[in-house]
N, C-alpha and C positions, 0 to 999 in steps of 0.2 A: 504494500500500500504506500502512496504518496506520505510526503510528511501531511501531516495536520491543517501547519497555519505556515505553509513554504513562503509566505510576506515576511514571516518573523527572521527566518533565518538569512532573506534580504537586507533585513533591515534597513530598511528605505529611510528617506525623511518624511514620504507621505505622510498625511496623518491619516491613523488608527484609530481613534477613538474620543468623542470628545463630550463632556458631562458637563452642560452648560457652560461657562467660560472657561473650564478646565481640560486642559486635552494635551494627548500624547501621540508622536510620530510612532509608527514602526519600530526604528532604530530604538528608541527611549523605552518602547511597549517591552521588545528583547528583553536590553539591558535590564526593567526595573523587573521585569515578572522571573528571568532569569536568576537574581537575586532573592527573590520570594522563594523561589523555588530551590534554592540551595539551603534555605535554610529549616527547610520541612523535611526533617531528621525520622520521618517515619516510612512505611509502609502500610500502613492504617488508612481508611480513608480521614478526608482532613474536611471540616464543615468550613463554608463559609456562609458567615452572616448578611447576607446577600439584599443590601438597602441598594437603591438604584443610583449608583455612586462610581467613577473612576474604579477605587479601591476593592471594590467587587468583581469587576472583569477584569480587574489586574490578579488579583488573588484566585478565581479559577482557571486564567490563564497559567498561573505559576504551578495551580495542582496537575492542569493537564500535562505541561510541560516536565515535572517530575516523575508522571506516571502512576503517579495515587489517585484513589477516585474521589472525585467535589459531591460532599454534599449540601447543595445550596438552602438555606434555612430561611422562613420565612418571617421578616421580624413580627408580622402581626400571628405568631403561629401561641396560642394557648399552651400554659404550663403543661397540662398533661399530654398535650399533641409532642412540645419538644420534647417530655422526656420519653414518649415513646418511640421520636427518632434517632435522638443519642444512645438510646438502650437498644436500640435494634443496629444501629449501622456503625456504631462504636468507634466515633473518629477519634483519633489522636490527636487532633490538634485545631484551635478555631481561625479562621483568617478575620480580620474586622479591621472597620478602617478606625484610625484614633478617633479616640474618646467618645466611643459610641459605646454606650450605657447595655451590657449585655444580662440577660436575665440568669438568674442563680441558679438556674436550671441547667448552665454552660459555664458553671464556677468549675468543675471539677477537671476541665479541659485546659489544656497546653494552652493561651492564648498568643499571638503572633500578631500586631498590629502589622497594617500594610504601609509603610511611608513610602509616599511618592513626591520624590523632590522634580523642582520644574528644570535643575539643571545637572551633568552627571555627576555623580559623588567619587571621594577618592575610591579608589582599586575596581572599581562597578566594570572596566574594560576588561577586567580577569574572571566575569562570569558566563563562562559560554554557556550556550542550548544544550541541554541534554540529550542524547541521542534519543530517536525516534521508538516508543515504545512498541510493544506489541498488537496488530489491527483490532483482535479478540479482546484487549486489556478492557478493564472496567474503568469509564473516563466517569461519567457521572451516576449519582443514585440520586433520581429525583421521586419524592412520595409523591403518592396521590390523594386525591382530597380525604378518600377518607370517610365514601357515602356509606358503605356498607360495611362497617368494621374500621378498626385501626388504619391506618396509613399503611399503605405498601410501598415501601423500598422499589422503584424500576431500576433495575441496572442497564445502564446504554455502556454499549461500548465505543469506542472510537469509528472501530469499523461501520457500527449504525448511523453515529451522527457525519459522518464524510459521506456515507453513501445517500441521506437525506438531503442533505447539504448540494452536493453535486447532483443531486436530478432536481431541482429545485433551478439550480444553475440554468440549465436545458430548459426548463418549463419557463423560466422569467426570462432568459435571456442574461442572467445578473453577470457585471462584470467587474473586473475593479475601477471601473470608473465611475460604480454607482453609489451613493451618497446616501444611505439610510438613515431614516428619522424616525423617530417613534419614544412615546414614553412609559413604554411597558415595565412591571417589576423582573427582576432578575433570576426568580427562585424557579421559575418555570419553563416549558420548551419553549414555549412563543417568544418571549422577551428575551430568555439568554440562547438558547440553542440556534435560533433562527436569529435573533435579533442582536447577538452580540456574536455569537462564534459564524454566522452566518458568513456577516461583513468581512468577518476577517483568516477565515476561507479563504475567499473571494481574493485579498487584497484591496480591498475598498477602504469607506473610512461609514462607521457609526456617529452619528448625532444624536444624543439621548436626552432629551426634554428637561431630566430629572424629573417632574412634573408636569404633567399632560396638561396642555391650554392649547386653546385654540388658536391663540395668538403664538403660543410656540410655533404649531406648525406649518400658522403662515412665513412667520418669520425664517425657519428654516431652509422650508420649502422654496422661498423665492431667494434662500443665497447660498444655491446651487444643491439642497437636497432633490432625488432625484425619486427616491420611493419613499413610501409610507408605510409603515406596520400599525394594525391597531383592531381593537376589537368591537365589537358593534356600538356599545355604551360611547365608544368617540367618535364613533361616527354617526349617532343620531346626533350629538352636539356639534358635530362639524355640518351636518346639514340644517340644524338649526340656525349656526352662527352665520351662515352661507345668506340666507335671506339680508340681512343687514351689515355685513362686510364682503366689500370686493375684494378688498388684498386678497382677503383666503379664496374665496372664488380662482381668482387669477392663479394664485399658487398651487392649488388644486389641478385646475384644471392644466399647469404647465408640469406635474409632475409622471413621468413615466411610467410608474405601477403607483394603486394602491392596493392596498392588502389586508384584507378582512379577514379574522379567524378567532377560534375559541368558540365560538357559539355562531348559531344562524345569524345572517344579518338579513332584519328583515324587509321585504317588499319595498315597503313604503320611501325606507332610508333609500335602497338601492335608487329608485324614479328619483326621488327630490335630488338625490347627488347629482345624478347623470343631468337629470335637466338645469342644473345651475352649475356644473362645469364640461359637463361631455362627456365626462370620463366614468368609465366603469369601475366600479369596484370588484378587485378580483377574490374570489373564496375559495379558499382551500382546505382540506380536512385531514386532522392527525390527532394522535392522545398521545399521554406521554410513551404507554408502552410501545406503539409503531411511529414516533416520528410522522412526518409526512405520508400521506399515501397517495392524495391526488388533487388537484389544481384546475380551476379555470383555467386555458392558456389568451393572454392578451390577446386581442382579437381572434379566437376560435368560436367554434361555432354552437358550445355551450348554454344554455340559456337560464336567464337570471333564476334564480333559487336552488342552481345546483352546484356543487363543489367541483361538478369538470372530472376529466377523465383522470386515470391510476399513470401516475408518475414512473419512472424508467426504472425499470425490474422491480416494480409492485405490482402482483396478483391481486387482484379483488375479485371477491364473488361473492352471490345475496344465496344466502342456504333456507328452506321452508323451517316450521318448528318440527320437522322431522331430519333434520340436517342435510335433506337433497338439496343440489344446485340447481338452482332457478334457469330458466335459458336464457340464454344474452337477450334473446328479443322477446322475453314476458315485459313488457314495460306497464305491469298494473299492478303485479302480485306483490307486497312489500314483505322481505326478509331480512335476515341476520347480516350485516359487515363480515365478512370475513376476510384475512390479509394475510398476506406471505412475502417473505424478499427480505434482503440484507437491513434493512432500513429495523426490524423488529429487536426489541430486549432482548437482553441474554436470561433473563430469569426474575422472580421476586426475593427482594433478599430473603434468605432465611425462611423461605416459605416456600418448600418443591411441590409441596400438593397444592398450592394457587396457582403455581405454573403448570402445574400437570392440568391442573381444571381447565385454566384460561385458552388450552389449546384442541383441536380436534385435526390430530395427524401434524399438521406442518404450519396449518392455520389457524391464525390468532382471532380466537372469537373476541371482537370488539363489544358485542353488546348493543352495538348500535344500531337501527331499521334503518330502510331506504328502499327505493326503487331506481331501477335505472331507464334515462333515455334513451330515446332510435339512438340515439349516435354512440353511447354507454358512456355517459354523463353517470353522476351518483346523486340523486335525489334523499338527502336524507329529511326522513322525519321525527326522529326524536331518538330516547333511549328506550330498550327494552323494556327497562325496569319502574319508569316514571313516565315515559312520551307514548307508549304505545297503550292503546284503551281498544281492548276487545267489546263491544259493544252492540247486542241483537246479533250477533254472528259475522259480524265486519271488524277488521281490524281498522282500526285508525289513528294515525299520525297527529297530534298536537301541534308540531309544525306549521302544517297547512293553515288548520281554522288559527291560532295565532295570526297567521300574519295577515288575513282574512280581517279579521278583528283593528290589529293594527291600522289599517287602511280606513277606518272610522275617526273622522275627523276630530272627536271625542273622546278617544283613546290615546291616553298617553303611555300605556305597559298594559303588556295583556302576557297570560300564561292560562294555560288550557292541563287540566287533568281527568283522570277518571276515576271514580268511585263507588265502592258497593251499589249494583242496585238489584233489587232483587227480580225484577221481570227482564232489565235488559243483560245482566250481568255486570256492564259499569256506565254509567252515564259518564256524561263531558260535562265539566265543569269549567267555565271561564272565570278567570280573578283578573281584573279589570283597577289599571289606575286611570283614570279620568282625567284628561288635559285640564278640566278644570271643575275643583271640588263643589262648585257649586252651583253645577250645568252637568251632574253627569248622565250618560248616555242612558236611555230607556234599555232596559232588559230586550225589552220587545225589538227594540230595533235593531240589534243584537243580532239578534237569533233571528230573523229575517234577512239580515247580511249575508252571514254563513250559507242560508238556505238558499238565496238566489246565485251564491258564486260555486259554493258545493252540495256533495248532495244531500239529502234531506236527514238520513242520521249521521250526520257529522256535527248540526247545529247542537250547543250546548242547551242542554236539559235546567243547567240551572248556572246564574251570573252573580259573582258575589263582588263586593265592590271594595278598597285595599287601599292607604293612602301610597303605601310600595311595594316592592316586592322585593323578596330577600334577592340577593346578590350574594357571589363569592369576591375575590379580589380579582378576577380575572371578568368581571361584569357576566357571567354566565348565573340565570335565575335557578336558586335550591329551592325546588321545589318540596321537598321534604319539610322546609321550613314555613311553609305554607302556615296560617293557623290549622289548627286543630289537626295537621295530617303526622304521619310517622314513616319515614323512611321513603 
C-alpha cells in the first residue's frame, strides 16, 4: 500500500491545515506531528481529546504516524459513556491541547499536551517520519453512538480508510488543489476521517470553521474554499440565510462540490439551495463501520433523494427479511443494506460475537432499508430498527412521509414513527415542530398532504406537536428520545 499522507513526507510549504487564524504548512504539519509522535512511548492505543482544534488533527496525525490506534473522545461524551470507552479500549496515553480542562474520568491516563509552536523549535529537524506501518494495522477505534447497548469500539484500519478515501477521490474528482471547509466535530468519520484525513490524503489544505456560521462559510468559501462538508442541520441554515445574504449565495453557488451527509437531507433544503444558487447538493452514504459506500456523482444522472451509486470496489445489495437478494431491477420492494469491499472494519473491539452477528458471509448487515433506482441509485428510507413501520401488511419508510411533511410550509422539523396498534400492527406517527408556535399546522392538513403525494396508508394515523426534536451532535434526530418512547 501507498504511504498514508505521501504530502507529509513532501513536506511542502503548502498549507495543510488551518483552524481559524491558526494554520500549519505540510513541512511544519511533518515536523510538529513527527515530534508528537516520538514521544508516545506506547503500543497501546492513545485517546485523543478531540475539540475541533489544530491540536486534535495534529495529535491523531502523530498516532497514525507512530502506528498506534486514535481513539478520538468526544468532549461532550457523559461520565459513564467515557469510562466505558477507556475501560474497553484501554489507551495508554491522552493527547489534548493545553489547558483544556479534562474530566476525572481520564485522570488515570498518561496525559501528553500537544504544543504547537508557529515557528520550528531547537532539534525539531532531527524528527523524521516513521516508517510506513502495516495496511491491516489498527489506525482508529471510533465508538458508536450507543442506541442499542454500550458503545462499540469500530476498529478501521488504514487499509479501510485509504481505500474510502481514494474512491471518494474518483467519485468527487478531489484533488490537491481543493480547499475544504467545513465545521464538523473531530470525534467522528465525517469530520475527521473524511474531513481532516481526507484533505490530507489528497495533499490539499483543510479550512475548519472551528465553529459552524454561516458567515464562516461564506467567508471561506469566497477566499478560494472550493468544497463544502456538512450535515443537513447546516444546510437548512445555509438555505435559510441564502434568502437575505448574497455573499453566501455567490459563495455557494461558486463552490465546486457541496457535500451533505450523516442523515437525509431533506427535499425541501435540496429545491430552496438549488434555486438560490444552482448548485446541487451532493449525498452520500456510510457509518462508521463501512466508511463510505456510495455517492451522488457531480453531474450524474442520480436523482434528488438518493445517495447515488456504490463507490469503486463497494458491493451493495438490498436482501428481503428472509436474506435473499433483491434483483437489481425490483425498484419497489425495500430491503436490508448490505456491503462488502476493503472500505469495511476489521472487527468490534473486544466483542467477536457482535462481529460475528453484524455479518452474513462476507456482508456487512448495515441495518439500514432502501430501494434502488433504474439506474441502481440507493434510495434509503430509514433504519430497520426505528424508520421502518410494518403497517396493514406494507412496509414503510419514514423517510419519505418526513420529507413529505417537511414541504408544508408550516413545518419547521418533522420525524415520523411507528407504534403498537392493535388492528394495523403499527400506525405512523408524525412529531411535528411548527415554523411557528402559534400558527401550527392542522393535523388535518397533514395527513391530506401525505395522502395526495403518497399512498393512502402511509399518511400518519396520528400528529403530535414538539417544540424540538432531540438531536445527537452530528444533527441526526434520536428518535428513541422521543417523549414517552424507549429505544
Amino acid at each position: 500500500m501507498s504511504l498514508l499522507f505521501p504530502a507529509l513526507h513532501a513536506a511542502s510549504s503548502q498549507k495543510a491545515l488551518s483552524f481559524g487564524d491558526r494554520s500549519l504548512s505540510y513541512r511544519r504539519l511533518a515536523a510538529v506531528s513527527s515530534g508528537v509522535a516520538a514521544r508516545l512511548q506506547t503500543a497501546a492505543p492513545v485517546a485523543v481529546w478531540a475539540t475541533p482544534s489544530l491540536e486534535t488533527a495534529v495529535g491523531v496525525v502523530a498516532g497514525l504516524l507512530a502506528g498506534v490506534p486514535v481513539v478520538p473522545l468526544n468532549p461532550k461524551s457523559g461520565e459513564s459513556e467515557l469510562a466505558h470507552i477507556v475501560g474497553d479500549s484501554a489507551p495508554g496515553a491522552v493527547l489534548a491541547e493545553p489547558g483544556a480542562q479534562l474530566p476525572e474520568t481520564l485522570g488515570s491516563l498518561l496525559r501528553t499536551d500537544i504544543e504547537i509552536s508557529e515557528e520550528p523549535v531547537a532539534g525539531e529537524e532531527t524528527w523524521g517520519l516513521p516508517s510506513e506501518p502495516n495496511p491491516e494495522a489498527a489506525a482508529l477505534i471510533v465508538y458508536t453512538s450507543g442506541t442499542t447497548g454500550p458503545p462499540k469500539g469500530v476498529v478501521l484500519s488504514r487499509r479501510a480508510i485509504a481505500s474510502s478515501l481514494d474512491a471518494l477521490e474518483e467519485a468527487w474528482q478531489w484533488t490537491a488543489d481543493d480547499v475544504l471547509v467545513h465545521g464538523l466535530p473531530l470525534f467522528h468519520v465525517h469530520g475527521l476521517i473524511l474531513g481532516v484525513l481526507g484533505p490530507l490524503r489528497r495533499g490539499g489544505t483543510l479550512r475548519h470553521l472551528v465553529r459552524f456560521s454561516t458567515e464562516g462559510v461564506a467567508r471561506e468559501l469566497a477566499g478560494g474554499g472550493t468544497m463544502l462538508f456538512g450535515v443537513p442541520t447546516m444546510y437548512h441554515r445555509l438555505a435559510d440565510a441564502c434568502t437575505s445574504d448574497p455573499d453566501l449565495v455567490r459563495a455557494l453557488a461558486g463552490a465546486r462540490l457541496l457535500v451533505s451527509g450523516s442523515a437525509a437531507l431533506p427535499l425541501h433544503d435540496h429545491d430552496r439551495l438549488m434555486a438560490a444558487t444552482g448548485q446541487r447538493v451532493i449525498e452520500r452514504y456510510g457509518m462508521t463501520e463501512t466508511l463510505m459506500n456510495t455517492s451522488v456523482r457531480p453531474g450524474g444522472s442520480s436523482q434528488l433523494g438518493t445517495v447515488g451509486l456504490p463507490l469503486r470496489d463497494v458491493d451493495v445489495r438490498l436482501v428481503d427479511d428472509a436474506g435473499r437478494r433483491l434483483p437489481a431491477e425490483d425498484t419497489e420492494t425495500v430491503g436490508e443494506v448490505q456491503v462488502r469491499g476493503p472500505n469495511l472494519f476489521t472487527e468490534y473491539l473486544n466483542r467477536p460475537d457482535a462481529t460475528a452477528e453484524a455479518f452474513d458471509g462476507g456482508w456487512f448487515r448495515t441495518g439500514d432499508m432502501a430501494t434502488r433506482d433504474a439506474d441502481g441509485s440507493v434510495r434509503l428510507v430509514g433504519r430497520k430498527a426505528t424508520d421502518l413501520i410494518k403497517s396493514g401488511g406494507y412496509k414503510i419508510g419514514a423517510g419519505e412521509i418526513e420529507n413529505v411533511l417537511l414541504g408544508h410550509p408550516a413545518v419547521a422539523e418533522a420525524a415520523v414513527t411507528g407504534e403498537p396498534d392493535d388492528d394495523l400492527g403499527e400506525r405512523v406517527v408524525a412529531w411535528i415542530v411548527p415554523a411557528s408556535p402559534q400558527q401550527p399546522p392542522l393535523a388535518e392538513e397533514l395527513t391530506t398532504l401525505v395522502t395526495e403525494q403518497l399512498a393512502s396508508h402511509k399518511r400518519p394515523r396520528e400528529v403530535r406537536f414538539l417544540d424540538a426534536l432531540p438531536r445527537n451532535d452530528m444533527g441526526k434526530v434520536v428518535k428513541r428520545d422521543l417523549p414517552g418512547r424507549e429505544g
